[in-house]
C-alpha positions in Angstrom: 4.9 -23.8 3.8 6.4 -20.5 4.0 10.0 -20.2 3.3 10.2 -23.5 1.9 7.8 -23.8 -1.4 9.0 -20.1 -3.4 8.6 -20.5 -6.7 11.4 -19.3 -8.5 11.4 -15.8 -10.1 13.3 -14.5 -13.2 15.8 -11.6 -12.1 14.2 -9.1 -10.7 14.5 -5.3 -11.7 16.5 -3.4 -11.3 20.0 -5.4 -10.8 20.0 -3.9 -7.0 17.0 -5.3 -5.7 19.1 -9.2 -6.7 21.2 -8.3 -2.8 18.1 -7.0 -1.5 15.8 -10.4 -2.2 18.3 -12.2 -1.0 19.3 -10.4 2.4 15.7 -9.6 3.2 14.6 -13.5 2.9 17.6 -14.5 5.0 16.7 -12.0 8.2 13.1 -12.9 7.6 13.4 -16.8 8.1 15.7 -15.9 11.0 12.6 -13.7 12.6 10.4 -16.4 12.3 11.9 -18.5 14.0 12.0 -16.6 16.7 8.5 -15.2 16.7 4.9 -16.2 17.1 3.1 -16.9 14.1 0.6 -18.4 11.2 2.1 -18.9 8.0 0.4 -19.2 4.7 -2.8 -18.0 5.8 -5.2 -17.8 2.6 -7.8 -15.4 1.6 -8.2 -16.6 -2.0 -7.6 -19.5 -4.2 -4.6 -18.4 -6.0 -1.1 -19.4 -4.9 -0.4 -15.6 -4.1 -3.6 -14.7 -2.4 -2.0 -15.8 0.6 -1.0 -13.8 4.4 1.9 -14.3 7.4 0.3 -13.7 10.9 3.0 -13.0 13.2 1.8 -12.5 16.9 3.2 -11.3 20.6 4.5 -14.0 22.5 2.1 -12.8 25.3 -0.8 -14.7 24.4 -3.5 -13.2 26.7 -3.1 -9.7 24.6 -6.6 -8.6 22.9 -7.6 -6.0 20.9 -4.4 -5.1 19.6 -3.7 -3.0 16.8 -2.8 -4.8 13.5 -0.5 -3.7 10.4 -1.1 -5.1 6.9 2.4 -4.8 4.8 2.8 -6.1 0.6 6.4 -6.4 -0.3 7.7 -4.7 -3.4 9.0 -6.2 -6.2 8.1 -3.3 -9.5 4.3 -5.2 -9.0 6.5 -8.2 -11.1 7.9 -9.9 -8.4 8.7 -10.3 -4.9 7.2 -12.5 -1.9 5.9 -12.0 1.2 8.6 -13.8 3.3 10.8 -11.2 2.7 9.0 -8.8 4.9 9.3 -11.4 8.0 12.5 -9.5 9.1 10.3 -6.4 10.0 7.8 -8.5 12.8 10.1 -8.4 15.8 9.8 -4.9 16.4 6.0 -4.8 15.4 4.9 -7.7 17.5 6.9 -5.9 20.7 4.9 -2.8 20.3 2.9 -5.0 21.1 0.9 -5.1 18.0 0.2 -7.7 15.2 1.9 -7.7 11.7 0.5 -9.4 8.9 2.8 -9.9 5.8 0.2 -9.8 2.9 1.6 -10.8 -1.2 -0.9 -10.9 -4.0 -0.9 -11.4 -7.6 1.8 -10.4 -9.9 2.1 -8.6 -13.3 2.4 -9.2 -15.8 0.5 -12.2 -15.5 -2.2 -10.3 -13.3 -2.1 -6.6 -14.0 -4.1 -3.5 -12.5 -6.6 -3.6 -10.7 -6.1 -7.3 -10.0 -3.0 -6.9 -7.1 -5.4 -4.0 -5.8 -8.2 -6.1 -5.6 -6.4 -8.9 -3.9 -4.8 -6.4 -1.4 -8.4 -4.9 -0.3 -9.8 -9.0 -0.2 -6.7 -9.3 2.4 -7.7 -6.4 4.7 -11.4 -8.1 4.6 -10.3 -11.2 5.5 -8.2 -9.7 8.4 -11.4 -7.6 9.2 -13.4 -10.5 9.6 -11.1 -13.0 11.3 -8.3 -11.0 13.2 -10.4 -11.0 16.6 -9.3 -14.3 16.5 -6.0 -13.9 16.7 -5.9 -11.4 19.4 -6.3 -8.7 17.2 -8.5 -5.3 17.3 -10.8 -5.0 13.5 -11.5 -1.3 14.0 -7.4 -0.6 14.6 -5.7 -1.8 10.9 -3.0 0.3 9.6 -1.7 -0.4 6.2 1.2 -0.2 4.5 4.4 -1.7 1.9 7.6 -1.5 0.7 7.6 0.3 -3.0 5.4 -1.9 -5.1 3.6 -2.8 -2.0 3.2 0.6 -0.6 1.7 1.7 -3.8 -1.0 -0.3 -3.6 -2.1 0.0 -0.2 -2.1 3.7 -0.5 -4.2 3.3 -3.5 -7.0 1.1 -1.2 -6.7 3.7 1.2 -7.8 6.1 -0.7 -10.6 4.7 -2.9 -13.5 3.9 0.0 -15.6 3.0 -2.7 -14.0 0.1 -3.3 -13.3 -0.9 0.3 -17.3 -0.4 0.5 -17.8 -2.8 -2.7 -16.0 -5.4 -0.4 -18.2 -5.0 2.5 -15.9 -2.8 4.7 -16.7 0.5 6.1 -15.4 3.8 4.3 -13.3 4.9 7.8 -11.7 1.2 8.5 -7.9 2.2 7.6 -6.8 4.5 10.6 -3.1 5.0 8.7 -1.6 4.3 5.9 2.6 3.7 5.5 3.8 3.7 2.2 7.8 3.3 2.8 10.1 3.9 -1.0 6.8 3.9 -2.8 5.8 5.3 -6.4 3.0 7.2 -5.6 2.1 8.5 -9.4 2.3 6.4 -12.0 0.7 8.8 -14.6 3.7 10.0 -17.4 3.1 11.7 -21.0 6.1 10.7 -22.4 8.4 7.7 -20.2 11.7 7.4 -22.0 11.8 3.6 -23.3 14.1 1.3 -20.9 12.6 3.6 -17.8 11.2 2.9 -14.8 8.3 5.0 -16.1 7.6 3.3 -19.0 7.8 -0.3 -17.3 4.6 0.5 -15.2 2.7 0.8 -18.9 4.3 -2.3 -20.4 4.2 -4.5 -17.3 1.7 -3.4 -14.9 -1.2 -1.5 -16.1 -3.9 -3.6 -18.3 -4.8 -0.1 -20.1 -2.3 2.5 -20.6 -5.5 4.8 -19.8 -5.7 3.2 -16.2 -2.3 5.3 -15.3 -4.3 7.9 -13.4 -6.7 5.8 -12.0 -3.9 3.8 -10.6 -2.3 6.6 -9.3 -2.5 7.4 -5.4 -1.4 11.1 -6.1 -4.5 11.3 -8.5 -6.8 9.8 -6.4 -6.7 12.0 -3.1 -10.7 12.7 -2.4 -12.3 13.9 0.9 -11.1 12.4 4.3 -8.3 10.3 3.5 -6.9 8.3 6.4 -3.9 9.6 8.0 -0.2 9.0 5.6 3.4 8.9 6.8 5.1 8.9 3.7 9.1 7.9 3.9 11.6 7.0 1.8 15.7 7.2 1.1 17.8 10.0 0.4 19.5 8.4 -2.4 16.1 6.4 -3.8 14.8 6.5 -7.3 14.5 9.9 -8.3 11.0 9.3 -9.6 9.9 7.7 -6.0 11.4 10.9 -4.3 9.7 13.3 -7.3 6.4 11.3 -6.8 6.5 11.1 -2.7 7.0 15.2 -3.1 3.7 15.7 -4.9 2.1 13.3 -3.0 3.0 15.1 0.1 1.8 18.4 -1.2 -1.4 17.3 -2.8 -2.3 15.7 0.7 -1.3 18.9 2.5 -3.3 20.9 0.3 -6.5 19.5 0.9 -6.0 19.6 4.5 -5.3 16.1 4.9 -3.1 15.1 7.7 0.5 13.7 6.5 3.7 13.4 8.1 6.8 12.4 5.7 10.6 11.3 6.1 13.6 11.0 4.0 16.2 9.1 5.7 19.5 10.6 4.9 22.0 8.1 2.9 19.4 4.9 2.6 18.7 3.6 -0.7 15.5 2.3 -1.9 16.4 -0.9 -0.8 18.3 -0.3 2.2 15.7 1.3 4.0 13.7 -1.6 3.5 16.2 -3.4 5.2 16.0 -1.4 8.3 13.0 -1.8 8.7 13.6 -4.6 11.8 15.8 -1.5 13.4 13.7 -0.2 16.5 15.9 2.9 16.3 14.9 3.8 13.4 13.1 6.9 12.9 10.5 5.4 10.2 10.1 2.2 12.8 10.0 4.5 16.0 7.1 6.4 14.3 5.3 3.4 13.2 5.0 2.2 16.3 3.9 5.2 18.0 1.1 5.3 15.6 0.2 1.8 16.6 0.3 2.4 19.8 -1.4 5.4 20.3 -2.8 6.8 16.9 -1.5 9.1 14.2 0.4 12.3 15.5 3.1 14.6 15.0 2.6 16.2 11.9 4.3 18.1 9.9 6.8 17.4 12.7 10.4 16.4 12.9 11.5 12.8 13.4 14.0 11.8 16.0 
């Protein structure tokens, strides 16, 4: 079950996210102990193709909204325990948060984590009426790695389609600390850059297909795009032009850079209500996308 059967995972880069893993898994068992929930839900036959349900204690809520969130990890590791820590404030919106991991690289590169994150919003399509849960309300969203690849399903309908789903089913997407181009001419070797072509992309030519920023067509869902003031440079270069492009087609996109978090920290305040990132997410739940081009407070 969760928690209890992680496979082990060679260090994880970079060095930082070591304090991160384990922090994050600690505060995510403790939150599920304390919170309503269905572990280890599957929608596929692969160990990773699997989902956390967490719920509001109320058990007579229906047709709430629901937030789908993939950890990061660089796309090479990562689990999606470590998110746990993030479903007492969700669940008190009151909404429901599903933790989603899929496939990893190198072993499984692009499009295969993409393809298992759209299988995960169809199974929570399909089944999440069960669970008190409202299909035509999903929000989606991820930490780095995670938020990367959501964006991506948000913004390529056709593929949402392929699965069965209709072209308008995401009403948000969150990516938090996420690389949002992963198209470089020249990534200097060692580099962040340069690991998405030697670890997660099957084709070096995939690099703009893979690429939310390349991939903004007509009527993309509503974006909050957030991450730290002292992130990876190429995450804040990358959220930037992400921002822009969005803005330029008319798109509607609201952004935050928390002053002083790092790439990993934010992700750790994530359980915060206060937070401005958390206090906006839930508004969104709660009442739909607004504010943008706003300040957060």
């Amino acid at each position: 079950m969760s928690f209890d059967d992680l496979p082990d995972q060679p260090p994880i880069y970079p060095r930082e996210a070591e304090d991160y893993a384990r922090e994050a898994l600690d505060r995510s068992r403790q939150a599920a102990a304390r919170v309503r929930n269905h572990m280890d839900i599957r929608y596929g036959d692969d160990y990773w193709q699997k989902m956390d349900i967490y719920l509001p204690d109320d058990t007579t809520h229906t047709d709430l909204p629901v937030l789908l969130f993939a950890h990061g990890g660089a796309w090479t590791h990562g689990y999606k325990e470590w998110l746990g820590l993030m479903a007492p404030v969700i669940v008190e919106t009151p909404a429901i948060f599903v933790s989603v991991s899929y496939r990893l690289a190198p072993e499984c590169r692009y499009p295969g984590p993409l393809e298992d994150c759209i299988a995960a919003l169809a199974w929570v399509h399909d089944h999440i009426a069960d669970y008190g849960g409202d299909p035509d309300r999903l929000y989606v969203g991820g930490h780095s790695a995670g938020g990367h690849l959501f964006a991506l399903a948000a913004l390529k309908p056709h593929l949402l389609a392929r699965a069965g789903l209709p072209a308008n089913l995401i009403k948000g997407c969150l990516p938090i600390c996420s690389q949002l181009n992963l198209a470089f001419d020249d990534p200097a070797p060692g580099s962040g850059e340069a690991r998405i072509y030697e670890m997660f992309l099957a084709d070096r030519k995939d690099d703009r297909d893979a690429s939310p920023l390349h991939n903004i067509g007509p009527n993309p869902p509503p974006f909050f795009i957030a991450h730290g003031g002292e992130d990876f440079p190429r995450i804040i270069e990358s959220n930037r032009l992400m921002i822009a492009a969005l803005k330029e087609t008319g798109a509607a996109v609201r952004s935050h850079v928390e002053p002083g978090a790092t790439h990993f920290g934010l992700a750790l305040q994530m359980e915060n209500p206060q937070s401005p990132v958390v206090r906006t997410l839930r508004d969104w739940l709660s009442n739909g996308p607004s504010g943008f081009d706003g300040p957060l407070h």
